[in-house]
DSSP file (Angstrom, degrees, kcal/mol; ACC not computed):
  #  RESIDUE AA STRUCTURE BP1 BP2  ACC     N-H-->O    O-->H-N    N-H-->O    O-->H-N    TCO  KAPPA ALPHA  PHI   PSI    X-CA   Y-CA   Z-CA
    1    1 A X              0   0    0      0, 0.0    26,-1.7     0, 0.0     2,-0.3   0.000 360.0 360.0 360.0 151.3  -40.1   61.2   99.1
    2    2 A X  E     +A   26   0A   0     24,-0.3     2,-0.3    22,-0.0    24,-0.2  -0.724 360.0 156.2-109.8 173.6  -42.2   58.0   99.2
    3    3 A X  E     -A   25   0A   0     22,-2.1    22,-3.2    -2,-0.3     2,-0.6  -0.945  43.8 -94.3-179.1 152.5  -44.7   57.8  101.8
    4    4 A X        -     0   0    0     -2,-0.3    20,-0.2    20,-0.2    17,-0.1  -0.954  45.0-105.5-123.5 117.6  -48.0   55.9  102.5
    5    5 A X        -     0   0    0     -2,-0.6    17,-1.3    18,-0.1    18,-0.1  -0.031  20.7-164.9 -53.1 111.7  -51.4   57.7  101.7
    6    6 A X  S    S+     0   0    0     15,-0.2     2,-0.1     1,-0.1    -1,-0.1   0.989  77.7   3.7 -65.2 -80.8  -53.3   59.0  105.0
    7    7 A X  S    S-     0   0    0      1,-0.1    15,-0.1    14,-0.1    -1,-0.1  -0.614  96.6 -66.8-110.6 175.5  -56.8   59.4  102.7
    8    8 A X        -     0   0    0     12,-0.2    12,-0.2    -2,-0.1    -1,-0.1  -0.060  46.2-168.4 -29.2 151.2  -58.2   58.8   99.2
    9    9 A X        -     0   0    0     10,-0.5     2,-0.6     1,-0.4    24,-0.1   0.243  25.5-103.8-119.7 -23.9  -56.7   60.8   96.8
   10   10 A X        -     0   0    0      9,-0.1     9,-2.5     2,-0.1    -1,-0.4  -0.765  61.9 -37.2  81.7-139.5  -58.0   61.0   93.6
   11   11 A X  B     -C   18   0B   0     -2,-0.6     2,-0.5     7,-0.3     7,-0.3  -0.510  57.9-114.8-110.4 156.4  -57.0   59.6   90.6
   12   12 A X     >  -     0   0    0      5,-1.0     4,-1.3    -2,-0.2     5,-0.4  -0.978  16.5-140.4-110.2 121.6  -53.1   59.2   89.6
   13   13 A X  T  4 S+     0   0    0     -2,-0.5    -1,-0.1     2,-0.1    21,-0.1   0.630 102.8  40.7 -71.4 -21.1  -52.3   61.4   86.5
   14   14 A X  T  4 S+     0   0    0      3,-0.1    -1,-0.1     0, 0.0    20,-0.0   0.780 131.2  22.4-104.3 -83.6  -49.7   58.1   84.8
   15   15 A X  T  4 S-     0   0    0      1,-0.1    -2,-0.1     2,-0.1     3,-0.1   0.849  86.1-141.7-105.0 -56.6  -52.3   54.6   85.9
   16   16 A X     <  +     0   0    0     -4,-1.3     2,-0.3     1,-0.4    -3,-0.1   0.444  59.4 134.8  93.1  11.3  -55.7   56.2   86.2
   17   17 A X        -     0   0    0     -5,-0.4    -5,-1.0    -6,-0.1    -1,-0.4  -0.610  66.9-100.8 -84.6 146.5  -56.1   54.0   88.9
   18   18 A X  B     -C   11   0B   0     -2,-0.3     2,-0.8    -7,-0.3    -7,-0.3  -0.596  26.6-117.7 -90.7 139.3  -57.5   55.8   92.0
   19   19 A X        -     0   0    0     -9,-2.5   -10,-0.5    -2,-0.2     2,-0.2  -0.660  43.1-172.8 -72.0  64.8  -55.1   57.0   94.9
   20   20 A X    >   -     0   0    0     -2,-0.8     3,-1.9   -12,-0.2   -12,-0.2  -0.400  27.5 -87.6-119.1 107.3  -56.6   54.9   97.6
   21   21 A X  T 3  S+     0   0    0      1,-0.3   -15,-0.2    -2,-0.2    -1,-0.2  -0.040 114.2  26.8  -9.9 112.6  -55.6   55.1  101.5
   22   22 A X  T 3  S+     0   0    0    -17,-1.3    -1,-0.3     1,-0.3   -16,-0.1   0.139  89.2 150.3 163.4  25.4  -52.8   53.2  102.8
   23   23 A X    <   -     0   0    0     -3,-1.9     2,-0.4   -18,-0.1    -1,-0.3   0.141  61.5-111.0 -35.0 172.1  -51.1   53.2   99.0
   24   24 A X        -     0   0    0     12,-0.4    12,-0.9   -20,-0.2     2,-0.3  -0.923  58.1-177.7-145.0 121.2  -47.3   53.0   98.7
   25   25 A X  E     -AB   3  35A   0    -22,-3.2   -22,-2.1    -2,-0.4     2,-0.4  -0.971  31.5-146.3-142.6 168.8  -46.7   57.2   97.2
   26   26 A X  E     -AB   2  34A   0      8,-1.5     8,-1.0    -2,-0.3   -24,-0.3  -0.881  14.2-154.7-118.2  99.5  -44.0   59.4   96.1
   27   27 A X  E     - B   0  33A   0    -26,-1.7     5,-0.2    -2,-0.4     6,-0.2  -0.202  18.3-145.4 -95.0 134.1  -44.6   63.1   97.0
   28   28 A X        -     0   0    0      4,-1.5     3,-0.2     3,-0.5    -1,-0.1  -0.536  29.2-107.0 -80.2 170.5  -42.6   65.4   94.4
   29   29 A X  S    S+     0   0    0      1,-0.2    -1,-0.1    -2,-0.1    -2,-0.0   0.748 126.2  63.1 -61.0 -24.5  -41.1   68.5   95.3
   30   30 A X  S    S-     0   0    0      2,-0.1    -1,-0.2    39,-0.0     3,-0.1   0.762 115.5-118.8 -60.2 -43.4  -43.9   69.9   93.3
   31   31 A X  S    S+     0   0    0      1,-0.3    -3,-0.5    -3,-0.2    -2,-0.0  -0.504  72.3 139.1  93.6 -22.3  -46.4   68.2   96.1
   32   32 A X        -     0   0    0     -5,-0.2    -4,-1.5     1,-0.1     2,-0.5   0.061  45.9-144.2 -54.7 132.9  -47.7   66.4   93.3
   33   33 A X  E     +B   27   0A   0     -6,-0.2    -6,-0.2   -24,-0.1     2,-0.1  -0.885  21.9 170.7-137.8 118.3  -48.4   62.3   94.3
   34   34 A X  E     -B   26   0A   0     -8,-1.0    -8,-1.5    -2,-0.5     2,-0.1  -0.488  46.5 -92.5 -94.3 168.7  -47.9   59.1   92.0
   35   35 A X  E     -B   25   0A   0    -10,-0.2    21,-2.1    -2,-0.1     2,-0.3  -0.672  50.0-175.5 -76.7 139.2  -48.1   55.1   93.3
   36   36 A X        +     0   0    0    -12,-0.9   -12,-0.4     2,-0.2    19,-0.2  -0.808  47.9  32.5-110.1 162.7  -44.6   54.2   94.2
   37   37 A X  S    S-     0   0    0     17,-0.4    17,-3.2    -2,-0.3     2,-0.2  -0.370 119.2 -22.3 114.1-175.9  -43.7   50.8   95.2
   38   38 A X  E    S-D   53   0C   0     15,-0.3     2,-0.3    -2,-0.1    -2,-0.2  -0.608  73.8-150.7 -80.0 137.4  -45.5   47.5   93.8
   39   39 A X  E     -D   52   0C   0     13,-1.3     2,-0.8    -2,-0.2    13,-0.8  -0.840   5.1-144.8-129.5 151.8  -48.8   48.9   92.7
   40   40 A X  E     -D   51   0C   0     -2,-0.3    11,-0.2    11,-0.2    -2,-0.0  -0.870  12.6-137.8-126.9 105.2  -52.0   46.6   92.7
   41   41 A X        -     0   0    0      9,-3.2     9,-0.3    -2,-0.8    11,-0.0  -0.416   9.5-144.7 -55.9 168.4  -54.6   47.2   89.8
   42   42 A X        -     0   0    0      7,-0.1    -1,-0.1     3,-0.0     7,-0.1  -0.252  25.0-166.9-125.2  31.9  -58.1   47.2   91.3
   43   43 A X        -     0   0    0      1,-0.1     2,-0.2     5,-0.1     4,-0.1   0.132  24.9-139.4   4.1 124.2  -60.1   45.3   88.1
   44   44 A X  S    S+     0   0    0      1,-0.2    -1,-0.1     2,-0.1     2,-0.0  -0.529  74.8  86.4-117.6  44.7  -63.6   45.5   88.2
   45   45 A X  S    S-     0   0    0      2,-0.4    -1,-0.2     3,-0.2    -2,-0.1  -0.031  92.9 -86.2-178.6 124.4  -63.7   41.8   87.0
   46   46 A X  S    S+     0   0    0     -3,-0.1     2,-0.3     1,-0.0    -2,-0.1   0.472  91.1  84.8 -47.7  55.3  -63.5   38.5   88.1
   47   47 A X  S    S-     0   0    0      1,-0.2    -2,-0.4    -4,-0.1     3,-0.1  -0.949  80.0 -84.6-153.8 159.4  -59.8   38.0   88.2
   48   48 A X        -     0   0    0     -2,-0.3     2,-0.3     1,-0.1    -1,-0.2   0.493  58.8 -80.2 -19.9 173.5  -56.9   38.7   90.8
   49   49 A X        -     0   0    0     -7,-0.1     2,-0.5    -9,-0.0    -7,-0.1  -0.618  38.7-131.8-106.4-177.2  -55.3   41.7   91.1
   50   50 A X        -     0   0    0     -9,-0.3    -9,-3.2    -2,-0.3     2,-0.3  -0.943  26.0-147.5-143.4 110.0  -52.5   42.3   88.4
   51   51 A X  E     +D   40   0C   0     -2,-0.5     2,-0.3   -11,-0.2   -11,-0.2  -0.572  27.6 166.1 -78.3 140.1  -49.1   43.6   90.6
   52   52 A X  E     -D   39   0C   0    -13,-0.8   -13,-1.3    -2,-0.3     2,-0.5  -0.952  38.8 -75.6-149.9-168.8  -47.0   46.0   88.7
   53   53 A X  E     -D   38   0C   0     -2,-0.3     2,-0.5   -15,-0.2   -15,-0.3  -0.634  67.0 -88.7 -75.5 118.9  -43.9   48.8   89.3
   54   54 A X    >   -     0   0    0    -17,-3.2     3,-1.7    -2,-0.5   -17,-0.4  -0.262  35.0-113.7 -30.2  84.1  -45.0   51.6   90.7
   55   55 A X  T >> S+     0   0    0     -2,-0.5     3,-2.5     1,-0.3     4,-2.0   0.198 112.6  44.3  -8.4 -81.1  -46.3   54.6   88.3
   56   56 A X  H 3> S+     0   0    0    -21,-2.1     4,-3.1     1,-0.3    -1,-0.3   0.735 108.8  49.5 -33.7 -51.4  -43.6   56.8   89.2
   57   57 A X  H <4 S+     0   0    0     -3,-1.7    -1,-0.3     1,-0.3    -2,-0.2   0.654 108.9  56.0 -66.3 -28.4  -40.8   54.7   89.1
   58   58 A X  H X> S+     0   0    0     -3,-2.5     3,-2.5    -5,-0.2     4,-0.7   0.771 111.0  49.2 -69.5 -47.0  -42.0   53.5   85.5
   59   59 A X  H >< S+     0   0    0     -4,-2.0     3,-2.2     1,-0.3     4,-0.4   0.971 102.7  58.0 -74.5 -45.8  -41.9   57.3   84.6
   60   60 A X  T 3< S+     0   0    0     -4,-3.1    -1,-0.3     1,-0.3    -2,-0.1   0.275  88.1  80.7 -80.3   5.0  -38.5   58.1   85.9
   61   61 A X  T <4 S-     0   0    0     -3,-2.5    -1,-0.3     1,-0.1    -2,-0.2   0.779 121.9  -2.6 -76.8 -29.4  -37.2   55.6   83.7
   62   62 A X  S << S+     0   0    0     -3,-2.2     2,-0.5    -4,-0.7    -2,-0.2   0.056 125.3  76.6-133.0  47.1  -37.1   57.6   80.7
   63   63 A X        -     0   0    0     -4,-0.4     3,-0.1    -5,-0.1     0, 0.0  -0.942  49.0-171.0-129.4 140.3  -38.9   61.2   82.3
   64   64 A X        +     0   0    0     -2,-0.5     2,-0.3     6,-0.1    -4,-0.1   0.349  65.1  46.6-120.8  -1.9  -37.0   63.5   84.4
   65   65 A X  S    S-     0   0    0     -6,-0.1     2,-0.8     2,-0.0     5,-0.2  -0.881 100.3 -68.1-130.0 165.9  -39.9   65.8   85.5
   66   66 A X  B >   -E   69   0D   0      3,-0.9     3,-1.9    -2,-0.3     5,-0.1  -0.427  34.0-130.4 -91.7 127.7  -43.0   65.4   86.7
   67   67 A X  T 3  S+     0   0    0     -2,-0.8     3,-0.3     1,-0.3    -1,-0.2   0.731 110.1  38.8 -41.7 -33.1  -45.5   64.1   84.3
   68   68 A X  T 3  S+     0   0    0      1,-0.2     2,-0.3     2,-0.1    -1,-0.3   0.739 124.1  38.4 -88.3 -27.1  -48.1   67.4   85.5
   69   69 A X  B <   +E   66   0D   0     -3,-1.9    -3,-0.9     1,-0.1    -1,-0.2  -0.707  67.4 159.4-130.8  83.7  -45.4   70.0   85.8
   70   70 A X  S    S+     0   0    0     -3,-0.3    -1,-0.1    -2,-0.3    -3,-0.1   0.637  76.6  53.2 -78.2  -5.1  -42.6   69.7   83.1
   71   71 A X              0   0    0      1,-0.2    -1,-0.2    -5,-0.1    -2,-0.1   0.831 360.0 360.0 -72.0 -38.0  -41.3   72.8   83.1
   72   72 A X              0   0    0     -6,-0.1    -1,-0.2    -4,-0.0    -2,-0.1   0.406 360.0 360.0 -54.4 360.0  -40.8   72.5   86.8
């Protein structure tokens, strides 16, 4: 289900980009939580920030499970 991040998060297991309050996310059934949505790199240098497709949505193009629990 997608949803928008109450606190920091940690890290997201597909960008490596950190899960940052008010983030656009996709909860699994698993609980498990990727960026959904237009995703905004956070660059630590002196250019803009670089919009892409949300982690998840990237994954579920050729993935059918969740990139931490594939068995599941």
């Amino acid at each position: 289900s997608e949803d928008v991040l109450s606190k920091d998060a940690g890290e997201c297991a597909i960008c490596l980009e950190e899960l940052q309050q008010g983030d656009t996310i996709a909860r699994l059934p698993c609980l498990c939580i990727y960026h959904k949505g237009q995703v905004f790199l956070r660059m630590h240098v002196k250019v803009q920030n670089v919009a892409f497709m949300g982690c998840i949505d990237e994954w579920f193009e050729v993935n059918r499970s969740c990139p931490e629990h594939p068995s599941d």
